[in-house]
PDB file of N, CA, C and O in Angstrom, chain B, residues numbered from 101:
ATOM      1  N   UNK B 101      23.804  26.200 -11.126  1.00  0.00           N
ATOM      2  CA  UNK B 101      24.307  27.501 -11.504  1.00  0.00           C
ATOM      3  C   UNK B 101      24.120  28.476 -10.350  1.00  0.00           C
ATOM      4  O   UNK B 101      23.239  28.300  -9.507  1.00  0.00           O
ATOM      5  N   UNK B 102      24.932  29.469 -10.326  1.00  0.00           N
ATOM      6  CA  UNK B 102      25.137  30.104  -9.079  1.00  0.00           C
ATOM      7  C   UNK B 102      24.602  31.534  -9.910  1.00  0.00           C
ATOM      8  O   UNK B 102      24.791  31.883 -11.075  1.00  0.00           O
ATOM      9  N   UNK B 103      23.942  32.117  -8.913  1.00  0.00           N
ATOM     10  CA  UNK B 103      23.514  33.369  -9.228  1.00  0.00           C
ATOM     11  C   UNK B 103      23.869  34.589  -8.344  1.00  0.00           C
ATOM     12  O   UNK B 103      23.643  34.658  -7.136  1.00  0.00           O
ATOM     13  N   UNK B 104      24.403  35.460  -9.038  1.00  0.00           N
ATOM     14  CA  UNK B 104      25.435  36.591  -8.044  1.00  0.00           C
ATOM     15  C   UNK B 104      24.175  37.604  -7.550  1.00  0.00           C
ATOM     16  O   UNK B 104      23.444  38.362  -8.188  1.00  0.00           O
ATOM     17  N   UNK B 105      24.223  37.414  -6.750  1.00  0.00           N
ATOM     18  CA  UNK B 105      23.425  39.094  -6.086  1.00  0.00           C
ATOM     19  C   UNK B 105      24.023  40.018  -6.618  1.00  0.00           C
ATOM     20  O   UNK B 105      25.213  40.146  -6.906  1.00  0.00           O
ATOM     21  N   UNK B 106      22.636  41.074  -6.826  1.00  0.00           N
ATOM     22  CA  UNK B 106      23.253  42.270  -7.327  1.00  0.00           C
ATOM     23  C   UNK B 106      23.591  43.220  -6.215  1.00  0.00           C
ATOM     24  O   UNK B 106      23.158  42.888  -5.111  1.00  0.00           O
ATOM     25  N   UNK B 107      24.051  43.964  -6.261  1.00  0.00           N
ATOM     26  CA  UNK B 107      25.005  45.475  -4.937  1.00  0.00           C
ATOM     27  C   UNK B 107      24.901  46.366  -5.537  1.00  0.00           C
ATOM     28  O   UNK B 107      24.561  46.588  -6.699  1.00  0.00           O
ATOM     29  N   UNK B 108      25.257  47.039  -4.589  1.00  0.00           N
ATOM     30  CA  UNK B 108      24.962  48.707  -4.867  1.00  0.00           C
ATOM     31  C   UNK B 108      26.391  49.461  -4.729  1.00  0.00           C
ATOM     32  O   UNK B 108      27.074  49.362  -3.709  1.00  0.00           O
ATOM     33  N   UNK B 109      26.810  50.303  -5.979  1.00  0.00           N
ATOM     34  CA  UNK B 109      28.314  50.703  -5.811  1.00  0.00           C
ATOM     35  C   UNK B 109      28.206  52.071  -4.490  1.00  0.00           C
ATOM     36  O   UNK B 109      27.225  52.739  -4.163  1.00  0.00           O
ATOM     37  N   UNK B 110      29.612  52.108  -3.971  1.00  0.00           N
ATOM     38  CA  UNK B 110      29.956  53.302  -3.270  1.00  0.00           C
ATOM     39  C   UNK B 110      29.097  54.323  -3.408  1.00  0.00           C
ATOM     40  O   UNK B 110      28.502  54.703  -2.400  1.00  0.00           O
ATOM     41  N   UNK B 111      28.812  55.094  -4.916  1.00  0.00           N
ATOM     42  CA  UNK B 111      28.609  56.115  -5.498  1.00  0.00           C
ATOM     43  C   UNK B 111      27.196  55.856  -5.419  1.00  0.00           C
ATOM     44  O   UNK B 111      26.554  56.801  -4.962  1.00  0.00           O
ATOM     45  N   UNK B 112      26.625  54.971  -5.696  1.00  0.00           N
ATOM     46  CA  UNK B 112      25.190  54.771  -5.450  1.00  0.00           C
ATOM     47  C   UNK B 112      24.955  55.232  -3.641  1.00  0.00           C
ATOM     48  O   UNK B 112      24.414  56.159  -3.039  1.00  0.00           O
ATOM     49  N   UNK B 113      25.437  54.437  -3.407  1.00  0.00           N
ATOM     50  CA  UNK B 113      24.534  54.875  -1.423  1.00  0.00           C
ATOM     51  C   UNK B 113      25.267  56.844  -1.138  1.00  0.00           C
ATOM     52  O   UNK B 113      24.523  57.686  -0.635  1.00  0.00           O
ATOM     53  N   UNK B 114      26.619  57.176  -1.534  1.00  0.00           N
ATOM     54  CA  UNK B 114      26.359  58.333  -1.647  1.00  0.00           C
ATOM     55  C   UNK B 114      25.367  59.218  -1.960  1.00  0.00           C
ATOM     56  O   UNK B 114      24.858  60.201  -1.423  1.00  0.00           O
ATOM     57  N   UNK B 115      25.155  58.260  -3.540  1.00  0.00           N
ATOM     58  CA  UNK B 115      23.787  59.379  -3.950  1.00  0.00           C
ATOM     59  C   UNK B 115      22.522  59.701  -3.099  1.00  0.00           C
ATOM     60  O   UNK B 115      21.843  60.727  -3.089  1.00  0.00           O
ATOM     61  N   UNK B 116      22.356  58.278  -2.219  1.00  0.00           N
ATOM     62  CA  UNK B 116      20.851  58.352  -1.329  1.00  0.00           C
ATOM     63  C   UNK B 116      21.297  58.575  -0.385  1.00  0.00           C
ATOM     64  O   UNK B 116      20.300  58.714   0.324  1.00  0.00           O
ATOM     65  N   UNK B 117      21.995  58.706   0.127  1.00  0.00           N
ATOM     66  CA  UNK B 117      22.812  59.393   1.308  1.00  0.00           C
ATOM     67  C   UNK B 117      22.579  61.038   1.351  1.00  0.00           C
ATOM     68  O   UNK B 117      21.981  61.520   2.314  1.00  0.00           O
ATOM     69  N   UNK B 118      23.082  61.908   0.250  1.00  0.00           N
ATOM     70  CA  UNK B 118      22.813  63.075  -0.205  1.00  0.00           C
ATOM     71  C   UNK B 118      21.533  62.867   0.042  1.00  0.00           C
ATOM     72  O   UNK B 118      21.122  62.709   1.191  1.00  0.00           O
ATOM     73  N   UNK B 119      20.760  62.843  -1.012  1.00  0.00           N
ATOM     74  CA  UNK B 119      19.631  63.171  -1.173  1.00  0.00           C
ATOM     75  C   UNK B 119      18.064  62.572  -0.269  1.00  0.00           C
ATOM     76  O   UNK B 119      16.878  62.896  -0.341  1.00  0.00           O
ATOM     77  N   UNK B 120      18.755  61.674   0.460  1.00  0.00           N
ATOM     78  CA  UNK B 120      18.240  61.753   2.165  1.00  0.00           C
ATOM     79  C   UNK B 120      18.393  62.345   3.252  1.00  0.00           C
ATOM     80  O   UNK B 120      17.668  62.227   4.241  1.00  0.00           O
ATOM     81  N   UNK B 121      19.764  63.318   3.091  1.00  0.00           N
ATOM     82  CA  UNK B 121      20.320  64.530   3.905  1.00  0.00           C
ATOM     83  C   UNK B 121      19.347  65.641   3.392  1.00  0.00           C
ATOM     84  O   UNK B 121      18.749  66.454   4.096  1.00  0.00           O
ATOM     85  N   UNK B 122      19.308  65.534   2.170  1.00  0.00           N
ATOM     86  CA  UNK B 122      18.759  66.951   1.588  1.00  0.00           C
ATOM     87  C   UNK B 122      17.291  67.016   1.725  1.00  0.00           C
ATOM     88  O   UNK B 122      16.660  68.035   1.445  1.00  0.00           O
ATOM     89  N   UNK B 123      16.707  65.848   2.188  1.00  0.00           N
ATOM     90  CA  UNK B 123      14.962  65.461   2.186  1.00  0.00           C
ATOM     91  C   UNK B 123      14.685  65.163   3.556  1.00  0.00           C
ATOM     92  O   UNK B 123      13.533  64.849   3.857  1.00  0.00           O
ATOM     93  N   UNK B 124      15.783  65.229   4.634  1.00  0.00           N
ATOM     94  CA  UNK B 124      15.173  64.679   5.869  1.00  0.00           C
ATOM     95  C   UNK B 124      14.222  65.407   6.579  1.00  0.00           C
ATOM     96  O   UNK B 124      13.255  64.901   7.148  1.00  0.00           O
ATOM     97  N   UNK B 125      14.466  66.478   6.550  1.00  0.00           N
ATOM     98  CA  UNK B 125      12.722  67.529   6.795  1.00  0.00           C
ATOM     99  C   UNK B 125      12.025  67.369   6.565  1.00  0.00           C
ATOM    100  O   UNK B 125      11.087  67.635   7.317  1.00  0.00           O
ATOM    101  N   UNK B 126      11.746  66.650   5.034  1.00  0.00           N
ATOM    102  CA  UNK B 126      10.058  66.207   4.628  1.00  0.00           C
ATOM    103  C   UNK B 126       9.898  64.628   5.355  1.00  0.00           C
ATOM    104  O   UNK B 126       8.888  64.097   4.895  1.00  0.00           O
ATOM    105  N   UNK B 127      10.448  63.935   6.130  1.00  0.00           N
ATOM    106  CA  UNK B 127       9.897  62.744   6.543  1.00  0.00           C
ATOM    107  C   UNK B 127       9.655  62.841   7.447  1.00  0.00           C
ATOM    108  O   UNK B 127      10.391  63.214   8.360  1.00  0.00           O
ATOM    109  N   UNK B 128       8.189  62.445   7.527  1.00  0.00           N
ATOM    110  CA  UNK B 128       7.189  62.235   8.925  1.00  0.00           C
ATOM    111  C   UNK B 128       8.364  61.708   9.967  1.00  0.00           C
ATOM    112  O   UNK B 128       9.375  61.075   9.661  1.00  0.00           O
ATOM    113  N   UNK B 129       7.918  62.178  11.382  1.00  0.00           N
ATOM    114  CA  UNK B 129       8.552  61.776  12.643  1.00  0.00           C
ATOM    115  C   UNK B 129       8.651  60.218  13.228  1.00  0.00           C
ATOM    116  O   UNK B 129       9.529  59.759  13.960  1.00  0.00           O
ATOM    117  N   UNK B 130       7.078  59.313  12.490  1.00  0.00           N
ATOM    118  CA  UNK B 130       6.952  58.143  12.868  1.00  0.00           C
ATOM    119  C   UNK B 130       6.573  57.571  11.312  1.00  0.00           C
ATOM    120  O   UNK B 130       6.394  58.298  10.335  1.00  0.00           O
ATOM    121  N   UNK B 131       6.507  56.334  11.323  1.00  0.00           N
ATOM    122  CA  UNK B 131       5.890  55.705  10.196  1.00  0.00           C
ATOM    123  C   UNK B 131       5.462  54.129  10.251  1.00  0.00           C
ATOM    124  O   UNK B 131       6.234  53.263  10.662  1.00  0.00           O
ATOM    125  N   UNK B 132       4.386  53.911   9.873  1.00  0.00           N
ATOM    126  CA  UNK B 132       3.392  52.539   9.539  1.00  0.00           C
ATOM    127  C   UNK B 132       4.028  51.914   8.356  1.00  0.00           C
ATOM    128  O   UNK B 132       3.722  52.186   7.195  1.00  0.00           O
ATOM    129  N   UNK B 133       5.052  50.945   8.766  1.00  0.00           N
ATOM    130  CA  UNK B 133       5.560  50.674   6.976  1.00  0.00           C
ATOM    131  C   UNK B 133       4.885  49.619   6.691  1.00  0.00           C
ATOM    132  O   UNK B 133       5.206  49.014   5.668  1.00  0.00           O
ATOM    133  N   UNK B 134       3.995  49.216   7.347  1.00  0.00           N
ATOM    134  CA  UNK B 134       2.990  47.691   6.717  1.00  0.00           C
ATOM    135  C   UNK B 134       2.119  47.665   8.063  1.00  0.00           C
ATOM    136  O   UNK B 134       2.158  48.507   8.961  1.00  0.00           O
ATOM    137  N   UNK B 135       1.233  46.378   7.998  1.00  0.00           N
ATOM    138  CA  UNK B 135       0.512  46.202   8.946  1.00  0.00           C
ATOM    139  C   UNK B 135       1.318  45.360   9.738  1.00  0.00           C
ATOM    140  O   UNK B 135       0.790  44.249   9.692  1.00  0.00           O
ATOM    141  N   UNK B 136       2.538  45.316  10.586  1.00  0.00           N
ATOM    142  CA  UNK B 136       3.453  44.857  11.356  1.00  0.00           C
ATOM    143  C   UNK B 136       4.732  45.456  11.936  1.00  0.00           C
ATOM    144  O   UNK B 136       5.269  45.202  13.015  1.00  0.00           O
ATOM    145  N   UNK B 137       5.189  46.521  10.741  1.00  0.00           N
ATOM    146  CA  UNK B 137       5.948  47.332  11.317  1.00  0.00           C
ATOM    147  C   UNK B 137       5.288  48.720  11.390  1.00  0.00           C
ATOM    148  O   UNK B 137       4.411  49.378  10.830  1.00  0.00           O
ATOM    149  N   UNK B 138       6.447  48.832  12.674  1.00  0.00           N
ATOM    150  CA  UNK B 138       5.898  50.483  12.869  1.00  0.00           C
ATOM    151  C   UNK B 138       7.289  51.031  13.250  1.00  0.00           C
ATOM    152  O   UNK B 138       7.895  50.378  14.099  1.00  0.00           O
ATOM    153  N   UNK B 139       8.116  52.556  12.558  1.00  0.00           N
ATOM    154  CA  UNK B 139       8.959  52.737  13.641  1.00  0.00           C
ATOM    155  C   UNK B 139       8.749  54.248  14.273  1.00  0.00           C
ATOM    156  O   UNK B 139       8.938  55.250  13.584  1.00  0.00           O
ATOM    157  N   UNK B 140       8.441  54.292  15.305  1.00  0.00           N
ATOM    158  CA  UNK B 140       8.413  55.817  16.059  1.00  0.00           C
ATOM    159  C   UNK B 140       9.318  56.940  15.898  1.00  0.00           C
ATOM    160  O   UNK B 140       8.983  58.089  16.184  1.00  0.00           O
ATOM    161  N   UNK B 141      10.832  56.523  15.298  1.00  0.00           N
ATOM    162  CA  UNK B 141      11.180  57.421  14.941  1.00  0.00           C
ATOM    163  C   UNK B 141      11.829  57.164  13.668  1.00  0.00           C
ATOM    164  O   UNK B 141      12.770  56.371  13.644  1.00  0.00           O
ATOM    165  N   UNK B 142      11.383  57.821  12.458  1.00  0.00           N
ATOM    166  CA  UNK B 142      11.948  57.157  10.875  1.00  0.00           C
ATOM    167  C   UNK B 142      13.525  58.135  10.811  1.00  0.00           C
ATOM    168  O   UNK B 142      14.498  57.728  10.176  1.00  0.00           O
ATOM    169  N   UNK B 143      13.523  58.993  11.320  1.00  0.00           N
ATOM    170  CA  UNK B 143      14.845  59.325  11.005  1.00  0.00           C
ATOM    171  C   UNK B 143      15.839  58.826  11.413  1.00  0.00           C
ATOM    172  O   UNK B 143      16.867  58.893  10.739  1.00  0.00           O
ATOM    173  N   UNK B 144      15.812  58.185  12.632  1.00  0.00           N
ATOM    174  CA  UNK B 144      16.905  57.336  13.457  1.00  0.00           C
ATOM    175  C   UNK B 144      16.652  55.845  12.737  1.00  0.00           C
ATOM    176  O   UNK B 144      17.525  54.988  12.609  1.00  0.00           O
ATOM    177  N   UNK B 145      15.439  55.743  12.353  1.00  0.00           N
ATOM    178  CA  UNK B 145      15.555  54.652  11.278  1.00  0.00           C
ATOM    179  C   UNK B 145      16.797  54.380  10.075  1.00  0.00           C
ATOM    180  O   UNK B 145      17.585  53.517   9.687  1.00  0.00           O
ATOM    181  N   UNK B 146      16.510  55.266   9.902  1.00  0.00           N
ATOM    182  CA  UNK B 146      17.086  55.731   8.153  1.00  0.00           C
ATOM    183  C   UNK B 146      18.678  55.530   9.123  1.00  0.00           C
ATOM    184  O   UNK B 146      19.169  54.411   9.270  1.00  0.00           O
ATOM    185  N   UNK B 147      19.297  56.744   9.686  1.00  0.00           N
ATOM    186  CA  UNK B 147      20.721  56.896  10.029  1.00  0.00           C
ATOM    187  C   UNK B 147      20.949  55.196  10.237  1.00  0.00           C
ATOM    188  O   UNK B 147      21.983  54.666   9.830  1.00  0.00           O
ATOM    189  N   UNK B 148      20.057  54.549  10.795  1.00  0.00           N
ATOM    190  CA  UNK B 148      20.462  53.289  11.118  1.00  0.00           C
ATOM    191  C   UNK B 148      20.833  52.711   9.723  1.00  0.00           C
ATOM    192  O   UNK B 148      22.006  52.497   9.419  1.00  0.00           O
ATOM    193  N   UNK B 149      19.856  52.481   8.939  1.00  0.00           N
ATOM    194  CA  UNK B 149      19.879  51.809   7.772  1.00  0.00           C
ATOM    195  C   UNK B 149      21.665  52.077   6.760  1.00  0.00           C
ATOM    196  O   UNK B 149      22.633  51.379   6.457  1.00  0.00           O
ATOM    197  N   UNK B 150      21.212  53.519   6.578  1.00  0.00           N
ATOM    198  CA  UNK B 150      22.858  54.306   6.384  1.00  0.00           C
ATOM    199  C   UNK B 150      24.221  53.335   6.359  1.00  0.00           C
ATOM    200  O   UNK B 150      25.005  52.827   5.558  1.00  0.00           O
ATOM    201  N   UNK B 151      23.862  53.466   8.309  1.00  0.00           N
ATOM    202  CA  UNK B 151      25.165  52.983   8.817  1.00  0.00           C
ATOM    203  C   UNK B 151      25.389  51.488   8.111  1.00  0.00           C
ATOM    204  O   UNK B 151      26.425  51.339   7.462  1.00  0.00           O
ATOM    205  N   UNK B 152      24.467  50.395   8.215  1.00  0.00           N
ATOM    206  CA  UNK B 152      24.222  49.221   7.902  1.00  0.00           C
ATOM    207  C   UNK B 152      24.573  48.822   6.083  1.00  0.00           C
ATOM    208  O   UNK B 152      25.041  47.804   5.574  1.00  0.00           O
ATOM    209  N   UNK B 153      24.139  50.030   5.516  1.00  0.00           N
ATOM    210  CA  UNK B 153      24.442  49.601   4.368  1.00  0.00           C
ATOM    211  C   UNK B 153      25.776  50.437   3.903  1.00  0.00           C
ATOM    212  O   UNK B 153      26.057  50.272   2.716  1.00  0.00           O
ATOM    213  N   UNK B 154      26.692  51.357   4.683  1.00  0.00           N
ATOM    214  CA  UNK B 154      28.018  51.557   4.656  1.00  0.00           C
ATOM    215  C   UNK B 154      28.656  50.119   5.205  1.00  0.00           C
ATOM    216  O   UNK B 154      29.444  49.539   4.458  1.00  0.00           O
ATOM    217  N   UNK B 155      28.379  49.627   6.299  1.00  0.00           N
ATOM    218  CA  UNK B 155      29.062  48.641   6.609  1.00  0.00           C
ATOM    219  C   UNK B 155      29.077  47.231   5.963  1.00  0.00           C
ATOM    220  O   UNK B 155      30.032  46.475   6.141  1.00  0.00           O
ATOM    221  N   UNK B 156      28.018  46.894   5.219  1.00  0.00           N
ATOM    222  CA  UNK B 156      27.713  46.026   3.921  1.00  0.00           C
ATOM    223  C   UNK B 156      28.460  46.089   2.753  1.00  0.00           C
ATOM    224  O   UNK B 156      28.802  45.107   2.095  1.00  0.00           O
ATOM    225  N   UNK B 157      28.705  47.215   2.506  1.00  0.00           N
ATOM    226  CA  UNK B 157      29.095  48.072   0.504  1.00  0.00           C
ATOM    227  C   UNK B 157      30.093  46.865   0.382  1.00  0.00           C
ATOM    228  O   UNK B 157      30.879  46.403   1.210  1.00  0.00           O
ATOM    229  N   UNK B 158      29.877  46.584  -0.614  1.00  0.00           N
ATOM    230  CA  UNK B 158      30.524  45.333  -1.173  1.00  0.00           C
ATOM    231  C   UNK B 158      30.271  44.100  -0.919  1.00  0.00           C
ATOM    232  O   UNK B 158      30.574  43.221  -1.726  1.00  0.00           O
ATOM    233  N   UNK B 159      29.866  43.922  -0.126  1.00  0.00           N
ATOM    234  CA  UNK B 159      29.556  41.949   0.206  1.00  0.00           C
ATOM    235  C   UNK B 159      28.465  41.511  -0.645  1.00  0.00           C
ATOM    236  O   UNK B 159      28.092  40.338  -0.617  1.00  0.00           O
TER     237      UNK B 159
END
């Protein structure tokens, strides 16, 4: 049996899209996301992520 991954609609990554526009002032400049990653700059993080999961939406 095949099991479908679940996705995230259009309207969904809009929503965190917004409301990561509207919150990007409150996120620290760097961040410790475990004991292995680190990224020095989380906001260029995030725009990255953004882009990555616009270019995903649907698959």
């Amino acid at each position: 049996m095949m099991v479908k991954k679940k996705s995230y609609s259009e309207e969904k990554l809009n929503e965190m899209i917004v409301w990561l526009n509207n919150h990007a002032n409150e996120l620290p400049k760097e961040m410790q996301i475990n004991k292995f990653a680190f990224t020095p700059d989380l906001k260029l993080t995030v725009e990255s992520c953004i882009m990555q999961a616009k270019q995903c939406l649907g698959n």
